[in-house]
C-alpha positions as CSV (number, residue, x, y, z in Angstrom):
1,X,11.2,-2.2,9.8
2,X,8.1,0.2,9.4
3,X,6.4,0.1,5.8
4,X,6.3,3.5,4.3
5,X,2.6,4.8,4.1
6,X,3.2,5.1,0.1
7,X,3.8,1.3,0.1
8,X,0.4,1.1,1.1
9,X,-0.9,3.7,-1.2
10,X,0.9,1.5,-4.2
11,X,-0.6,-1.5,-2.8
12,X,-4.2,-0.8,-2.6
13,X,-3.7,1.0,-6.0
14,X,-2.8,-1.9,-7.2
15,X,-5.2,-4.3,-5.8
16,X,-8.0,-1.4,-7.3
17,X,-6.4,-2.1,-10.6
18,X,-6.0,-5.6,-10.6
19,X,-10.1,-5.9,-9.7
20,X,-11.3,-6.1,-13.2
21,X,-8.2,-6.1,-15.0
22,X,-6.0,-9.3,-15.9
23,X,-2.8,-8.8,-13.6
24,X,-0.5,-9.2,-16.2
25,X,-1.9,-5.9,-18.1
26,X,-1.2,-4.2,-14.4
27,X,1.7,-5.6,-13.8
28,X,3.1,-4.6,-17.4
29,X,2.4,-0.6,-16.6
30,X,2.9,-0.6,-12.9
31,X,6.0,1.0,-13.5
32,X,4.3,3.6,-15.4
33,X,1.9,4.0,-12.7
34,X,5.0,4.4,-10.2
35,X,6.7,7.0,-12.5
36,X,3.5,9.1,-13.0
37,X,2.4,9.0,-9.4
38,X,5.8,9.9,-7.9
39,X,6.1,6.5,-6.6
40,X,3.0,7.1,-4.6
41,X,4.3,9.5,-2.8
42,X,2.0,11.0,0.1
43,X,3.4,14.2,0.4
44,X,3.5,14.9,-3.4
45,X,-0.1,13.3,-4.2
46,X,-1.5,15.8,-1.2
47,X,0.1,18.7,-3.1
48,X,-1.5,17.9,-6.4
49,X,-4.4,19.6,-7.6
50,X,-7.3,17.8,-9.2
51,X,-6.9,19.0,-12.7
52,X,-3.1,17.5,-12.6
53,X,-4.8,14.2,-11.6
54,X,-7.4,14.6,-14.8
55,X,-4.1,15.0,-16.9
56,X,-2.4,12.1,-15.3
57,X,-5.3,9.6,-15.9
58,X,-4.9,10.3,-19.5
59,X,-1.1,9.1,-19.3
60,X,-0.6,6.7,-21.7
61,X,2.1,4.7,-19.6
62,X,-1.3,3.7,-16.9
63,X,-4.3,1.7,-17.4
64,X,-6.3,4.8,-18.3
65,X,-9.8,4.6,-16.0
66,X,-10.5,7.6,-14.4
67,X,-13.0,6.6,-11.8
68,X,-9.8,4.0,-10.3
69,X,-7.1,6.2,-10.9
70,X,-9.8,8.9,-8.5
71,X,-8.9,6.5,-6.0
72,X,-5.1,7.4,-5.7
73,X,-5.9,10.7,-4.4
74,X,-8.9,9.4,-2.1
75,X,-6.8,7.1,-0.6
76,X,-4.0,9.4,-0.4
77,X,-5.9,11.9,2.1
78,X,-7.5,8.6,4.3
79,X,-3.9,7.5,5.0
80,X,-2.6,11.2,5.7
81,X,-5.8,11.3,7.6
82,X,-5.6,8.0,9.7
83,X,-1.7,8.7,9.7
84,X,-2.5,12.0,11.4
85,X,-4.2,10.2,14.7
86,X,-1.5,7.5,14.7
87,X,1.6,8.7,13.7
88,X,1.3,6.5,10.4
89,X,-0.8,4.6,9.0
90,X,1.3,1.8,9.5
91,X,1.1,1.9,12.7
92,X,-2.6,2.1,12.7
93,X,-2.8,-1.0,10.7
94,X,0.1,-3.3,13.2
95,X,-1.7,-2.1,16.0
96,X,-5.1,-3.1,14.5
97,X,-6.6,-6.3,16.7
98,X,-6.3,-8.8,14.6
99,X,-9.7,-10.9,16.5
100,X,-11.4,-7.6,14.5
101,X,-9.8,-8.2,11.3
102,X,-13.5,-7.6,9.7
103,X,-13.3,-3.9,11.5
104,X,-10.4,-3.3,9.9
105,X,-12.1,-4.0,6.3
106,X,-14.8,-2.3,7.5
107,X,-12.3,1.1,8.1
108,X,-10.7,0.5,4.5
109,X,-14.5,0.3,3.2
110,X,-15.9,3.3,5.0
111,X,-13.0,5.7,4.2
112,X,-10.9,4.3,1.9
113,X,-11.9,4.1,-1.9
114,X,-13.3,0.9,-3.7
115,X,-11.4,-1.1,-0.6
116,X,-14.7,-3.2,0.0
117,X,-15.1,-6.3,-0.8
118,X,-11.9,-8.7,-0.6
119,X,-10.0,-5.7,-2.4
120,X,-9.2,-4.1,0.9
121,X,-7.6,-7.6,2.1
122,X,-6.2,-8.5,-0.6
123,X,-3.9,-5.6,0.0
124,X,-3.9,-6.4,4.1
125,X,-3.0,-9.9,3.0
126,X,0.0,-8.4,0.3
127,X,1.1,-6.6,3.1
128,X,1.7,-8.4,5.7
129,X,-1.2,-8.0,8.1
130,X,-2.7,-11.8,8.7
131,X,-6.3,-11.9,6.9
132,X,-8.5,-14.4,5.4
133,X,-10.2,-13.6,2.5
134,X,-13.8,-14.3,1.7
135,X,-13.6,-16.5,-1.7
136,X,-16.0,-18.1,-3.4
137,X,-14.3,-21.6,-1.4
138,X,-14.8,-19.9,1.8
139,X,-18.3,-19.0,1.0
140,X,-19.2,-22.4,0.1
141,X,-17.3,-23.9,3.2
142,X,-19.4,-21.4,5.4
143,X,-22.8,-22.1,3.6
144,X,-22.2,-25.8,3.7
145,X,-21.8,-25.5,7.2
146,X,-24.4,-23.4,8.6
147,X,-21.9,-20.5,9.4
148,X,-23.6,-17.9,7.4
149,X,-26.8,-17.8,5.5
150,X,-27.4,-14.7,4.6
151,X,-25.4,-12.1,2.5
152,X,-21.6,-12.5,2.3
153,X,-20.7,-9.4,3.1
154,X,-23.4,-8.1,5.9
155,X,-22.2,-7.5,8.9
156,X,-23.8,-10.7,10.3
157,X,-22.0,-12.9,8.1
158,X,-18.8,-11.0,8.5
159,X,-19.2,-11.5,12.2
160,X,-19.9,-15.1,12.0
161,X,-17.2,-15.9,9.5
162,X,-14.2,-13.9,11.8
163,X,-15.7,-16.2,14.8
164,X,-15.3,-19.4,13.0
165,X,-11.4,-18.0,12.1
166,X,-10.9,-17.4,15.4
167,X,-11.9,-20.8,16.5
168,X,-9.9,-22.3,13.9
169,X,-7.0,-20.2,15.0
170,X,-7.4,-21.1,18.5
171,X,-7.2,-25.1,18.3
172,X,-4.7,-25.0,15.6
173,X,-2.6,-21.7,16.1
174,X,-2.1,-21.1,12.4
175,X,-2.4,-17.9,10.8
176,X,-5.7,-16.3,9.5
177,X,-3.9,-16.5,5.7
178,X,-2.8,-20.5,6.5
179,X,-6.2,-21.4,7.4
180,X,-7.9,-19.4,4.7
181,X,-6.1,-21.3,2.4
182,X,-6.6,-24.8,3.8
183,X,-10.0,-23.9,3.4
184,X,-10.2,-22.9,0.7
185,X,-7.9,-26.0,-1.0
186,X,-10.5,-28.5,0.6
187,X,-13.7,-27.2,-0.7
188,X,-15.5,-26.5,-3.5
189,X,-13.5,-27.1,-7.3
190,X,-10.5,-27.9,-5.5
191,X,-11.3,-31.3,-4.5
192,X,-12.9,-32.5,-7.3
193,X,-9.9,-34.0,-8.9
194,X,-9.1,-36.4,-5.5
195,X,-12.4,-37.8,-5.5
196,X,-11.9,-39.9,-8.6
């Protein structure tokens, strides 16, 4: 079954909100946030004019920041947009290769609001769409092993990091997420207590 392009719309708002916020605070007025925003409707957010969205940021039933709450309606008119040229932005994102999975970040980044960083996969990853997710255990890994050396997020690294997923993904066929994760559980703070 297709996921609605508002699901997405709630998800990345979400994942905006919970960047900086403690979850639980987010989680306690998401239903707020789904009342005042229609649900996330497309159709409706496209309709509404930007001096609605100034009143709704005030709402007292959100987390009231206007520069993330901004990002509903920027996001709104990149899925219509990307939706447009694909028939939804669903379909855009399943068909997406997933040996480019940085790309794919790159497209949330470039026209998608505050969706850089591990925001934008964060949201992939809540999804559905198989990602790994740059944390600060994956960093280490790749550091400790010579896979990057530079920046994080530069393209270099990014490059470098997807290659070493792919390799992974090819001698073990696991998903992007499962090796991300077993990564991530056997480096860094996560191994200090079996070492005793």
């Amino acid at each position: 079954m297709a996921i609605d392009d508002s699901a997405w719309l709630e998800e990345f708002t979400r994942k905006i909100f919970q960047s900086g916020f403690y979850w639980s605070v987010v989680d306690a007025k998401w239903a707020g946030f789904q009342e005042v925003f229609w649900h996330f409707s497309i159709e409706k957010l496209l309709l509404m004019p930007p001096e609605m969205l100034e009143r709704k940021a005030s709402d007292p039933r959100i987390i009231r920041n206007f520069k993330k709450v901004k990002t509903i309606r920027d996001n709104c008119l990149m899925i219509h947009d990307i939706a447009q040229k694909h028939g939804s932005f669903s379909t855009f994102i399943a068909n997406f290769p997933s040996e480019d999975i940085v790309q794919l970040w790159n497209e949330l980044k470039i026209h998608g609001a505050r969706l850089g960083g591990n925001t934008g996969a964060y949201a992939l990853r809540a999804m559905g769409k198989d990602t790994f997710v740059l944390s600060r255990d994956i960093e280490g890994y790749c550091r400790a092993c010579d896979v990057i050396d530079g920046g994080l997020h530069s393209k270099r690294s990014h490059l470098a990091i997807q290659a070493m997923f792919l390799q992974f993904q090819e001698q073990s066929g696991r998903s992007y997420q499962e090796l991300s994760q077993l990564v991530a559980y056997s480096f860094g703070d996560n191994i200090v207590g079996w070492q005793n």
